[in-house]
One Martini backbone bead per residue (centre of mass of N, CA, C, O) as a GRO file, in nm:
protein
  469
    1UNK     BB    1   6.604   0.564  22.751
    2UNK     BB    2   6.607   0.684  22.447
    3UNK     BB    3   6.407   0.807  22.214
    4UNK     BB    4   6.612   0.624  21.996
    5UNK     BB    5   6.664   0.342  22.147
    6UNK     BB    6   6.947   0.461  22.300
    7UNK     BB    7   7.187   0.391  22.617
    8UNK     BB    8   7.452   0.472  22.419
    9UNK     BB    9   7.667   0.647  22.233
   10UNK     BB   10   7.900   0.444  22.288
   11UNK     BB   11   8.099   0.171  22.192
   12UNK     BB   12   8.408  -0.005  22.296
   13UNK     BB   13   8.643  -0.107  22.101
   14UNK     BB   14   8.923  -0.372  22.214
   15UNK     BB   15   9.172  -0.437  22.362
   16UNK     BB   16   9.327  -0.520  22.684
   17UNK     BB   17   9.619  -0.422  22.629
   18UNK     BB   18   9.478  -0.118  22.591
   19UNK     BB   19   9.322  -0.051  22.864
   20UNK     BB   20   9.436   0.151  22.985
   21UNK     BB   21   9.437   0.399  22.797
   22UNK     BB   22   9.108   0.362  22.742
   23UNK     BB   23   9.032   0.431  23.055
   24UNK     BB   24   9.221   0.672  23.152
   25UNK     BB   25   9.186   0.870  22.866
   26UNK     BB   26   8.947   0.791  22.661
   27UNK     BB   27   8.686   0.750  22.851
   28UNK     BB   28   8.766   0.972  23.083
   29UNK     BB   29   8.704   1.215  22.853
   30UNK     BB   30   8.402   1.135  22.747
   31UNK     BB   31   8.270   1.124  23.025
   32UNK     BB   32   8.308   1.437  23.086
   33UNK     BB   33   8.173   1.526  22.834
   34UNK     BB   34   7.897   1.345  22.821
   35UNK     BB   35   7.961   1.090  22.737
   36UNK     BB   36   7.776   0.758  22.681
   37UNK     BB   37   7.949   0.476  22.788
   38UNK     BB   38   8.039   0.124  22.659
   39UNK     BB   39   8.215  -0.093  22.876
   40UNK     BB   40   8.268  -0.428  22.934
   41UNK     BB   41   8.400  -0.401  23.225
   42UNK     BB   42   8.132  -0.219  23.332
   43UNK     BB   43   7.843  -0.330  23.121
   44UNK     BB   44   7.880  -0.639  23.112
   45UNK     BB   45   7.667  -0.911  23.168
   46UNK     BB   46   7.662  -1.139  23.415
   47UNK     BB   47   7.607  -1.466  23.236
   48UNK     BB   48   7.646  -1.417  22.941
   49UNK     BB   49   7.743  -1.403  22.683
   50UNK     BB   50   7.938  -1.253  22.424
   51UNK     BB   51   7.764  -1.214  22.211
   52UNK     BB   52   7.523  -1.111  22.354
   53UNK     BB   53   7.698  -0.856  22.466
   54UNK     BB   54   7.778  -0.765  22.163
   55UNK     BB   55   7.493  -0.744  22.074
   56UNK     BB   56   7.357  -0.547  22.228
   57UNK     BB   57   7.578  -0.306  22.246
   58UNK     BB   58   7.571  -0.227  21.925
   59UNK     BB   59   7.277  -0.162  21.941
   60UNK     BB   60   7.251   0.046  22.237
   61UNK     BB   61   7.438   0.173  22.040
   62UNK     BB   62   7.490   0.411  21.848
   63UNK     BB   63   7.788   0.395  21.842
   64UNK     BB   64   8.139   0.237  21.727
   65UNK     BB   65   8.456   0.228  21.884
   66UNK     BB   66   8.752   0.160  21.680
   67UNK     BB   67   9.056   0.043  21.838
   68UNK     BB   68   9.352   0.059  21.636
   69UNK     BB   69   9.542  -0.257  21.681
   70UNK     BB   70   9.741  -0.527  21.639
   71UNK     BB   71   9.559  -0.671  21.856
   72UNK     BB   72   9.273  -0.610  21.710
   73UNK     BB   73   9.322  -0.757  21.469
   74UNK     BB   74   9.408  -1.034  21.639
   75UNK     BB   75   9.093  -1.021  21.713
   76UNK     BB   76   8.837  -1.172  21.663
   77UNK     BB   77   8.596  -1.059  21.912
   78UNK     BB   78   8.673  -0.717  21.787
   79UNK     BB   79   8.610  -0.783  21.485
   80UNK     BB   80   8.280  -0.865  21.557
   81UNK     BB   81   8.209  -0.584  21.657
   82UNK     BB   82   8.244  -0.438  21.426
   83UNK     BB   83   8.072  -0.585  21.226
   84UNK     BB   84   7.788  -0.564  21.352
   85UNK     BB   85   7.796  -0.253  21.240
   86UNK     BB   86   7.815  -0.296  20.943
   87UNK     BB   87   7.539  -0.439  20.927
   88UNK     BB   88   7.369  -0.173  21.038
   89UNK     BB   89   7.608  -0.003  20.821
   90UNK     BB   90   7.739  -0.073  20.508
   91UNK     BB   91   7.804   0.265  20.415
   92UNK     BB   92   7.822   0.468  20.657
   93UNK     BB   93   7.608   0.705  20.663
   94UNK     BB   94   7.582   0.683  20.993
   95UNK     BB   95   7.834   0.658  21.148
   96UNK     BB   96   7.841   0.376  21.346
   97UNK     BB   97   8.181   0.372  21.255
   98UNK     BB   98   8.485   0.442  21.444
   99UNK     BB   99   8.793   0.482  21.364
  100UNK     BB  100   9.099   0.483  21.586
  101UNK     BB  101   9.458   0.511  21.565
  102UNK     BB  102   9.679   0.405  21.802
  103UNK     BB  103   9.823   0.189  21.628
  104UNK     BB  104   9.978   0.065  21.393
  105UNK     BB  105   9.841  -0.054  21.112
  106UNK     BB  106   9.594  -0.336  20.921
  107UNK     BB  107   9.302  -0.329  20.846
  108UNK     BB  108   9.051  -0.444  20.752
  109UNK     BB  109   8.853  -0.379  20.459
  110UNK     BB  110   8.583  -0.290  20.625
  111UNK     BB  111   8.741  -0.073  20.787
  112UNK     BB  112   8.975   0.062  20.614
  113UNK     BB  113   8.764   0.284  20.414
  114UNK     BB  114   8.711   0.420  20.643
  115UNK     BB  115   8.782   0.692  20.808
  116UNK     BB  116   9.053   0.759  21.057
  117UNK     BB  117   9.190   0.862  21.359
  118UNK     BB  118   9.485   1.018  21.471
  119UNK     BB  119   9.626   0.871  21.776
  120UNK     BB  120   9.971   0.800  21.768
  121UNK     BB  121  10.011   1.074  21.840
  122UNK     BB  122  10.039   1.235  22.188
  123UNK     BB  123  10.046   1.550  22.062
  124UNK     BB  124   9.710   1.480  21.937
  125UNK     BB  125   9.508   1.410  22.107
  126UNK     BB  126   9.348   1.622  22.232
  127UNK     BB  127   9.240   1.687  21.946
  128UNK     BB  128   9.134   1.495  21.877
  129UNK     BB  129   8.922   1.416  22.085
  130UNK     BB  130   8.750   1.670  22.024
  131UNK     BB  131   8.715   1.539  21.737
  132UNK     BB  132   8.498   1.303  21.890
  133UNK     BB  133   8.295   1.466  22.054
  134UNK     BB  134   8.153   1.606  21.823
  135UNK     BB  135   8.094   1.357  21.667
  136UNK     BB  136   7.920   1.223  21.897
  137UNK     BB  137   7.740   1.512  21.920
  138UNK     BB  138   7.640   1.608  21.691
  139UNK     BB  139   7.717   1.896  21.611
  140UNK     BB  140   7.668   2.158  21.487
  141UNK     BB  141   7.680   2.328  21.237
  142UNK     BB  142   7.867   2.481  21.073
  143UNK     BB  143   8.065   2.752  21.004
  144UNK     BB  144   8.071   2.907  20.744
  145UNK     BB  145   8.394   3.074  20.726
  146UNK     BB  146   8.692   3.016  20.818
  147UNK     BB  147   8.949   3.295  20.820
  148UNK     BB  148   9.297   3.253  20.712
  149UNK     BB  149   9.470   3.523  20.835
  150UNK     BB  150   9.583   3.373  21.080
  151UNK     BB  151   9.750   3.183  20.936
  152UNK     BB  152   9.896   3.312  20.703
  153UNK     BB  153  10.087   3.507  20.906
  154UNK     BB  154  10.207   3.264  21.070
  155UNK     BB  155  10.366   3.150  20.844
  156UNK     BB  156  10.510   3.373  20.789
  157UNK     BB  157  10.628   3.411  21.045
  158UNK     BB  158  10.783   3.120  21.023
  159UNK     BB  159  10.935   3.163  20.803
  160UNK     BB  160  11.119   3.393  20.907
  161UNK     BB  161  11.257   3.233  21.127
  162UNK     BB  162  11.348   2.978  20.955
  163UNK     BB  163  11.645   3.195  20.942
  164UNK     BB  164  11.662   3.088  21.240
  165UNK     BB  165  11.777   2.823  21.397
  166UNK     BB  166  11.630   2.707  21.608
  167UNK     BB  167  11.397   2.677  21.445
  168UNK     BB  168  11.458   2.538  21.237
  169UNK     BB  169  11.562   2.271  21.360
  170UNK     BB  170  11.255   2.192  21.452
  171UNK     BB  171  11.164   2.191  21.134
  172UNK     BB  172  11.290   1.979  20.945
  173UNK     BB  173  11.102   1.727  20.967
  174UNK     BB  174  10.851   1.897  20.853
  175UNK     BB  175  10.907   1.932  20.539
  176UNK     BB  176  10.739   1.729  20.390
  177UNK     BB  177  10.491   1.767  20.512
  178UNK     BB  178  10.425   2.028  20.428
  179UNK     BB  179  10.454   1.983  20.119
  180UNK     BB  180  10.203   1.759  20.176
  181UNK     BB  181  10.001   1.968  20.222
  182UNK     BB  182  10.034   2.180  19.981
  183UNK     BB  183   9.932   1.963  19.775
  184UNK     BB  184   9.641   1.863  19.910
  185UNK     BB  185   9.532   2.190  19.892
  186UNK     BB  186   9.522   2.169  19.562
  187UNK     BB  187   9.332   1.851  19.576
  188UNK     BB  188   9.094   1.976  19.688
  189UNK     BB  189   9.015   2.231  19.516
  190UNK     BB  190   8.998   2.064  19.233
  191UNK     BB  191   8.758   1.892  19.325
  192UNK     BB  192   8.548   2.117  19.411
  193UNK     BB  193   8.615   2.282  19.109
  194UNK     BB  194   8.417   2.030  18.997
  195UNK     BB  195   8.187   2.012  19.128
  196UNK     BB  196   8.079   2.286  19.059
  197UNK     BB  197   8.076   2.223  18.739
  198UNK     BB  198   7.853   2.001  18.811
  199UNK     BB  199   7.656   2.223  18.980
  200UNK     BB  200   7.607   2.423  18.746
  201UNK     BB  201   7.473   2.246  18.512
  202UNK     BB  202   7.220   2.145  18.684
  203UNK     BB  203   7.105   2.449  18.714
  204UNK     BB  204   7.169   2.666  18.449
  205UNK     BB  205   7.121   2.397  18.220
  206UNK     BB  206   6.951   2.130  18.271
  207UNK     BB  207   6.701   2.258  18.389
  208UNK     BB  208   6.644   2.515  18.234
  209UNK     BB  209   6.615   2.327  17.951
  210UNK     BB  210   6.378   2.196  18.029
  211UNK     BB  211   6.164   2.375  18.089
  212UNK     BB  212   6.218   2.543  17.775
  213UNK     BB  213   6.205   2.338  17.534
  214UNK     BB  214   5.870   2.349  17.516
  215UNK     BB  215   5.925   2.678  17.388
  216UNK     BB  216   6.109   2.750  17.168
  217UNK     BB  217   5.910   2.758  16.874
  218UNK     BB  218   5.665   2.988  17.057
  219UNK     BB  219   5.941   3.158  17.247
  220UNK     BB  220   6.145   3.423  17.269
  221UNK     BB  221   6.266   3.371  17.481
  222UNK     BB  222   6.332   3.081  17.527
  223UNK     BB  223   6.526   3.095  17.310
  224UNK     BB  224   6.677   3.331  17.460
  225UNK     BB  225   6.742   3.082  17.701
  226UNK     BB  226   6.883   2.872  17.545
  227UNK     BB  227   7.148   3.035  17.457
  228UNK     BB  228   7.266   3.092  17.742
  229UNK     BB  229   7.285   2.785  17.817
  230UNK     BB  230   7.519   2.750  17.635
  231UNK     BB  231   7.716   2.938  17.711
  232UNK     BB  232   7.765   2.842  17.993
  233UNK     BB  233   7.832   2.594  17.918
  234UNK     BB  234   8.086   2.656  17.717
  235UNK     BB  235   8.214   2.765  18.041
  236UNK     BB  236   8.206   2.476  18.175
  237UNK     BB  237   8.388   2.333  18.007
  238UNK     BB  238   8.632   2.488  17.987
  239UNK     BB  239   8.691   2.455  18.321
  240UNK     BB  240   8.703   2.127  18.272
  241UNK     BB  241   8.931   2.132  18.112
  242UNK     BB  242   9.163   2.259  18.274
  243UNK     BB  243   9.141   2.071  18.521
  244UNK     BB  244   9.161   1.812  18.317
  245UNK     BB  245   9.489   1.931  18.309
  246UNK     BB  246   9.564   1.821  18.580
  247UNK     BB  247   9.769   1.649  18.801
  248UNK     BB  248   9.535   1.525  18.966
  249UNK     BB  249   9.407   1.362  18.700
  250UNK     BB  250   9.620   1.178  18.574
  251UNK     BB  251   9.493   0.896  18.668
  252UNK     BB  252   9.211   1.031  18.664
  253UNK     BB  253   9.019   1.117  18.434
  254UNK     BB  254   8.808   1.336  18.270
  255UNK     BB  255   8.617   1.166  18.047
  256UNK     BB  256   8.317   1.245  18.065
  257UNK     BB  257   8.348   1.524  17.926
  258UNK     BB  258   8.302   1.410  17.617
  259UNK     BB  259   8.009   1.391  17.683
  260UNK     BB  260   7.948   1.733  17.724
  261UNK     BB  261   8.081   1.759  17.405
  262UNK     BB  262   7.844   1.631  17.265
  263UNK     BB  263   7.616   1.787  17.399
  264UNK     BB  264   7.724   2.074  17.302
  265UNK     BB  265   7.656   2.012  17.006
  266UNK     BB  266   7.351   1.929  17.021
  267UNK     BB  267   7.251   2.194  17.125
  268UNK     BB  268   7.364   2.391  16.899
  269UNK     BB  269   7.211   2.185  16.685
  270UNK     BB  270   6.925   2.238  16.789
  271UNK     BB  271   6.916   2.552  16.779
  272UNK     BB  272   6.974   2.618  16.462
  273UNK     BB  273   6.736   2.386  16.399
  274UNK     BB  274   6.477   2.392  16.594
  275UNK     BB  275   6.506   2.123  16.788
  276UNK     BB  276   6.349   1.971  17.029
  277UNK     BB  277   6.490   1.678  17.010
  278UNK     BB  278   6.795   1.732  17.027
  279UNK     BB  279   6.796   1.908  17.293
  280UNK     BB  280   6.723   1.680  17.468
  281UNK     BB  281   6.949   1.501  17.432
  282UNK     BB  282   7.147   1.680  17.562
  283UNK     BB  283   7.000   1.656  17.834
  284UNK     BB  284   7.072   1.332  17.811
  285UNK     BB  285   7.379   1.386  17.872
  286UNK     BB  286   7.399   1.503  18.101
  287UNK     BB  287   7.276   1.334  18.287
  288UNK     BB  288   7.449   1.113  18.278
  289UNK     BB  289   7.645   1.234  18.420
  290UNK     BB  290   7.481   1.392  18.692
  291UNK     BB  291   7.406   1.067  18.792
  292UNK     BB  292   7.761   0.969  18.836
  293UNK     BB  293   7.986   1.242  18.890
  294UNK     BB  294   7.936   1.383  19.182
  295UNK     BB  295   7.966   1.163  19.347
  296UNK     BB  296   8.247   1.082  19.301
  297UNK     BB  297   8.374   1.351  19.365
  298UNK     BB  298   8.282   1.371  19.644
  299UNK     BB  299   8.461   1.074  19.722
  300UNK     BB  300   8.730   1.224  19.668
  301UNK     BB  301   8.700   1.461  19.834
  302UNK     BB  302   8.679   1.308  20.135
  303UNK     BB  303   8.947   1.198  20.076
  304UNK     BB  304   9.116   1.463  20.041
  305UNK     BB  305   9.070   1.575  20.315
  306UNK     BB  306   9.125   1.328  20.514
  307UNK     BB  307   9.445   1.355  20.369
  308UNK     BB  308   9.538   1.633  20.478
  309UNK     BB  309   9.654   1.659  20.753
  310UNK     BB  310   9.660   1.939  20.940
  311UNK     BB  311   9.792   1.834  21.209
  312UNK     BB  312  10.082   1.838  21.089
  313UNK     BB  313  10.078   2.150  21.099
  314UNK     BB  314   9.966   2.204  21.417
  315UNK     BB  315  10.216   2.087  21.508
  316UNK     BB  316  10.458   2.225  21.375
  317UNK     BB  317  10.375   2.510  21.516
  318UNK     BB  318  10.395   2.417  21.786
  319UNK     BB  319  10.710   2.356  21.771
  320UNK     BB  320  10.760   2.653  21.727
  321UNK     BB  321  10.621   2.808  21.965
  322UNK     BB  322  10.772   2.657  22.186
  323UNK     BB  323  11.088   2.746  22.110
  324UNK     BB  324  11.063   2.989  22.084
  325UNK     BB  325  10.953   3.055  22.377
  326UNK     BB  326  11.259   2.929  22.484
  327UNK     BB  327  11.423   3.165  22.357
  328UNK     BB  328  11.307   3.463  22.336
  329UNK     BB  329  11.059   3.576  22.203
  330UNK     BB  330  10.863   3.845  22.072
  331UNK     BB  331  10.528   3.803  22.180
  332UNK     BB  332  10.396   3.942  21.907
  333UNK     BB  333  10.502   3.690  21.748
  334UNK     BB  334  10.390   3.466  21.938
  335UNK     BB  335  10.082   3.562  21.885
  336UNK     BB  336  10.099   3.474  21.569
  337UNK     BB  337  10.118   3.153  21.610
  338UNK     BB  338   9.898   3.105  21.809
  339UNK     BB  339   9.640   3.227  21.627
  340UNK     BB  340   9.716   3.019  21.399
  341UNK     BB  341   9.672   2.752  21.568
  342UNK     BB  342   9.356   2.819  21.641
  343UNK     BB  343   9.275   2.880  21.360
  344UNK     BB  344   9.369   2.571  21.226
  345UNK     BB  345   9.169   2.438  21.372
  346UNK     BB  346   8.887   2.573  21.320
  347UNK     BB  347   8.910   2.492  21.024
  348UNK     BB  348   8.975   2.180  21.041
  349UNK     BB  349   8.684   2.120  21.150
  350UNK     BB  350   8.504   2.272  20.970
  351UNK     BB  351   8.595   2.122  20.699
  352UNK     BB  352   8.484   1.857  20.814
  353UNK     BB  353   8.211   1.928  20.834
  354UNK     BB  354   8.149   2.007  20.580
  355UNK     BB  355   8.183   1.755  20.412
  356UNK     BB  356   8.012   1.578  20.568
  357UNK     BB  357   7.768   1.759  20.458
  358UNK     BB  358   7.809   1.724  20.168
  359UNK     BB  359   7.768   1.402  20.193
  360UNK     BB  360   7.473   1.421  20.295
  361UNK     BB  361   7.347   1.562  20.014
  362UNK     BB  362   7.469   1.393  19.807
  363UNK     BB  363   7.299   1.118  19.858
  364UNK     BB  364   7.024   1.258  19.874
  365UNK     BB  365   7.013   1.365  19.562
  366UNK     BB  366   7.064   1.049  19.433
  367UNK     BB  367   6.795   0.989  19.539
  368UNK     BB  368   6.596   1.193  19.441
  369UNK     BB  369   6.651   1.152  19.156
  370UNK     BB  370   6.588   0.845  19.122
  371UNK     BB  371   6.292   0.903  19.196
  372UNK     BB  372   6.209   1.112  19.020
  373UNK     BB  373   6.251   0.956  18.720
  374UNK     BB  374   5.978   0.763  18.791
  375UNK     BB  375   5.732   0.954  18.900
  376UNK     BB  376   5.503   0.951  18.591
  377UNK     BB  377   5.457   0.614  18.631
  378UNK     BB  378   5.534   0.595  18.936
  379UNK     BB  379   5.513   0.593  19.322
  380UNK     BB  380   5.631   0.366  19.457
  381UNK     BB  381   5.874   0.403  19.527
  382UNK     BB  382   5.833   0.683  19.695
  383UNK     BB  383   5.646   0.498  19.920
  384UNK     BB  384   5.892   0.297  20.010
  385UNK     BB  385   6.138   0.534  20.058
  386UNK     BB  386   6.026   0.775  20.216
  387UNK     BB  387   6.130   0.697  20.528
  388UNK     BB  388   6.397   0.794  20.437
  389UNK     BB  389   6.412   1.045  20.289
  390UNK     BB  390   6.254   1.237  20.540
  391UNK     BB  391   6.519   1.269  20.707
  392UNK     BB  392   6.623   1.531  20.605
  393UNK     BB  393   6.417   1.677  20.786
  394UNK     BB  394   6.406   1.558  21.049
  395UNK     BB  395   6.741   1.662  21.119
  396UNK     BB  396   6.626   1.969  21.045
  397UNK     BB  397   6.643   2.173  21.287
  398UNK     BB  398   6.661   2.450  21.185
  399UNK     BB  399   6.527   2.792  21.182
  400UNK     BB  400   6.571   2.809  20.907
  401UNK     BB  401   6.386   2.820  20.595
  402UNK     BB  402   6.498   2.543  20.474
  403UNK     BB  403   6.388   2.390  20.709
  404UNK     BB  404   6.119   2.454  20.713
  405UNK     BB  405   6.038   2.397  20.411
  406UNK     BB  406   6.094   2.114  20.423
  407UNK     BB  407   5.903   1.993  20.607
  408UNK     BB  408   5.663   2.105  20.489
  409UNK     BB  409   5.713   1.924  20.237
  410UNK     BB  410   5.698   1.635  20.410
  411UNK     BB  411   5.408   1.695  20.515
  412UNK     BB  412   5.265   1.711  20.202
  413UNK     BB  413   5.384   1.387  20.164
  414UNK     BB  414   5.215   1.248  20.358
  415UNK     BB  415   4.926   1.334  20.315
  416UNK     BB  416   4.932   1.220  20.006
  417UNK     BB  417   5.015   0.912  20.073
  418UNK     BB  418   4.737   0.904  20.266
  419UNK     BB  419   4.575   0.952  20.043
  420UNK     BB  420   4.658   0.838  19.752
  421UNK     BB  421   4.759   1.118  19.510
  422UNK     BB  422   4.970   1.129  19.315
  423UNK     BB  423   5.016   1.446  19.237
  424UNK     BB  424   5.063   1.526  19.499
  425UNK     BB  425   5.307   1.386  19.559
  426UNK     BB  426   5.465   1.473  19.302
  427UNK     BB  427   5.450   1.780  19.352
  428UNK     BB  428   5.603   1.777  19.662
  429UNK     BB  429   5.833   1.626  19.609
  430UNK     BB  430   5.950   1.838  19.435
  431UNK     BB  431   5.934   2.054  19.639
  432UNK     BB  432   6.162   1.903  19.810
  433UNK     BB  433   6.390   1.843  19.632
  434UNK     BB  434   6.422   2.143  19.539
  435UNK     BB  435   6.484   2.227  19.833
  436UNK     BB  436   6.760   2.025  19.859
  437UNK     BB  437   6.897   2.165  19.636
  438UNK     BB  438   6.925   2.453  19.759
  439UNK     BB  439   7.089   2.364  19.986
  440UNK     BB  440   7.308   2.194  19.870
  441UNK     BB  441   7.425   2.482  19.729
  442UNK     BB  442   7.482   2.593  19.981
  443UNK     BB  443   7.700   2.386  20.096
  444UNK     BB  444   7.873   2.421  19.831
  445UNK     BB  445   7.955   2.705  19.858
  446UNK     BB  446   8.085   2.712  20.121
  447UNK     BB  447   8.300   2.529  20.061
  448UNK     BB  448   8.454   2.694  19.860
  449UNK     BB  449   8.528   2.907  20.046
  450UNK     BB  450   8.683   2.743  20.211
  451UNK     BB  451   8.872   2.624  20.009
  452UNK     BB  452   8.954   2.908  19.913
  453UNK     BB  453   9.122   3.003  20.209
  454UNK     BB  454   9.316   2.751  20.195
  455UNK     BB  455   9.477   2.839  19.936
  456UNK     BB  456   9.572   3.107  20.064
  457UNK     BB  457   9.823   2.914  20.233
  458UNK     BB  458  10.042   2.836  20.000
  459UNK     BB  459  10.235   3.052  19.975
  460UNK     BB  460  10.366   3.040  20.242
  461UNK     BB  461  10.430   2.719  20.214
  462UNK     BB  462  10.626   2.756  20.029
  463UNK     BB  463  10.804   2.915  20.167
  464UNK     BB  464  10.900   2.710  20.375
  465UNK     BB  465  10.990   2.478  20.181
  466UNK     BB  466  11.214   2.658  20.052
  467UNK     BB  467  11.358   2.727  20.319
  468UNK     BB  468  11.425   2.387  20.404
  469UNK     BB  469  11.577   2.282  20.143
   0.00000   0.00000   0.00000
């Protein structure tokens, strides 16, 4: 048994109509890649009852993945297995539970509002067990920025090819695809740069008002540096009319806008007035907001990553590149399109990491912040909560500077708990805090960096649905 108290990396649930399947293809290349599967065909004790035998399963597997298809749907006792994993994670955070979709169907909606990987076409199998394998394996930090120059040149040549028969004719079915991932990564994009757009909010404007509005009246620089928060207030306002005036935002308005719009008025009306309570207030406005829409636009964020189907594209080069070869394309034209599928693979997992990496820093954010909110007045939260808190630094394997720093601060925030020292909590906490903070501003960037590669592929995939249209 793992010093982590688990005895398999995965429990496979299943229906038994997909035995062949699954243990000749999905199991047999688990266990190839050193992934730990217990499968109840091999591993359920004769003689146990099955609850008793599913329920040790999901306990004793780190995750459970659940092969959806419409027999898995119509199975009590695979729904079962299913279901004992959601209650040992129902926020889905520790991703306890891997749905993936072998067959269409339409899972219970404890299971679908997780995202799951699309097993359907046979032609994307190798390429999804890749990203399950990564998945199972808790894979190192993504790569800083995948560049997407291989892409856009292969794209360009796509673009050219379907200009003669053979390849375009292979490439009809698919316009649509293509036209819908051109979208969506637009709409990933749009919700990426309001996320960034209230993460320069709270760093620029929301704590540096803080800091220094105790010292606005008595301090000529201080003064001088609340004007200049306003100004970037009013530059960060500006950037969100922009995009709250974006078709993807069509359907759900980015309304709380109006409530920054109020902030940035007592903001400007209490620099005039030297007043630092009404300035205050405006920090009080900036807060409400930043304490509940960083998290919602990041699960929208999640959503849109998720439905990019990036998949669908290195499907369609795939199917372009196979063409081209049969029909005697000049290798190094083809040899731009090979290099554009590595590229969008490698892209396409990169991204999947970032986003993930993304959303386990603003849940931990969203938890740090509301222990920080009350801990002026009371500790308790903080000794309760500690010990989820500090998983954050425990999972911080890196020997980079800033998981070095969190661990450091984690430390101390141990020590002062066992003394029982309240200052010392509250001082350790914050600059732990402040840690996981500059941290998350970090994945927050090379995320934007990612999202802004991926949208220099629009010109190109646009040249192609106009050409197939």
């Amino acid at each position: 048994m793992a010093a982590d108290g688990y005895t398999h990396d995965v429990f496979v649930s299943y229906s038994h109509l997909d035995g062949q399947w699954v243990a000749e293809v999905l199991v047999a290349k688990l266990r190839d890649s050193g992934i730990r599967v217990l499968l109840d065909e091999t591993d359920f004790v004769p003689g146990a009852s099955s609850i008793e035998n599913m329920t040790n399963a999901v306990k004793l597997s780190r995750r459970t993945l659940v092969v959806l298809t419409p027999e898995w749907v119509s199975s009590d006792w695979t729904q079962f297995e299913a279901l004992l994993t959601t209650q040992l994670d129902p926020s889905g955070r520790e991703r306890r539970l891997i749905p993936i979709m072998r067959k269409p169907c339409k899972p219970p909606e404890w299971v679908g509002y997780r995202s799951y990987l699309d097993f359907v076409d046979d032609a994307r199998v190798e390429h999804q067990i890749a990203r399950l394998i990564r998945a199972l394996k808790d894979s190192p930090s993504p790569a800083e920025v995948v560049k997407a120059d291989a892409v856009n040149q292969g794209l360009r040549t796509l673009a050219d090819l379907l200009r003669e028969g053979p390849v375009r004719d292979s490439l009809i079915a698919f316009r649509v695809r293509f036209e819908t991932v051109s979208d969506r990564i637009e709409r990933l994009a749009d919700y990426k740069y309001v996320h960034d757009q209230l993460h320069q909010l709270q760093f620029h404007c929301y704590e540096a008002i803080l800091r220094d509005v105790p010292r606005m009246t008595t301090d000529d620089v201080a003064d001088d540096a609340l004007s200049f928060y306003a100004q970037t207030f009013e530059g960060i306002l500006s950037q969100l009319r922009r995009l709250g005036a974006k078709e993807t935002f069509a359907r759900m308005p980015l309304a709380w806008i109006a409530t920054l719009e109020k902030a940035y008025t007592q903001l400007t009306d209490g620099l005039r007035a030297a007043d630092p309570a009404v300035v205050k207030r405006a920090a009080g406005g900036m807060d409400r907001v930043l304490a509940i829409y960083p998290a919602q636009i990041d699960t929208q964020l999640s959503a849109a990553a998720n439905e990019l189907e990036l998949a669908e594209l290195i499907a369609a080069v795939s199917t372009a590149s196979d063409r081209a070869r049969a029909t005697g394309m000049d290798p190094a034209r083809l040899q731009t399109l090979e290099d554009a599928l590595t590229a969008m693979m490698e892209l396409d997992d990169n991204l999947e990491a970032l986003v993930r990496d993304h959303h386990r820093w603003q849940n931990a954010d969203v938890e740090l912040r509301r222990v920080d909110s009350g801990l002026a007045s009371d500790t308790g939260e903080l000794i309760d909560t500690w010990p989820d808190l500090k998983k954050l630094a425990e999972t911080a394997k890196s020997e980079e500077s800033w998981a070095k720093t969190l661990r450091e601060e984690a430390q101390q925030v141990d020590a002062a708990i066992a003394g029982k020292d309240d200052r010392l909590m509250a001082k350790h906490f914050r600059r732990y805090r402040r840690s996981a903070s500059n941290r998350f501003f970090e994945v927050d960037a090379t995320l934007k960096l990612q999202c802004d590669e991926l949208r220099n592929a629009g010109e190109p995939l646009a040249a192609i649905v106009e050409t197939l249209a």
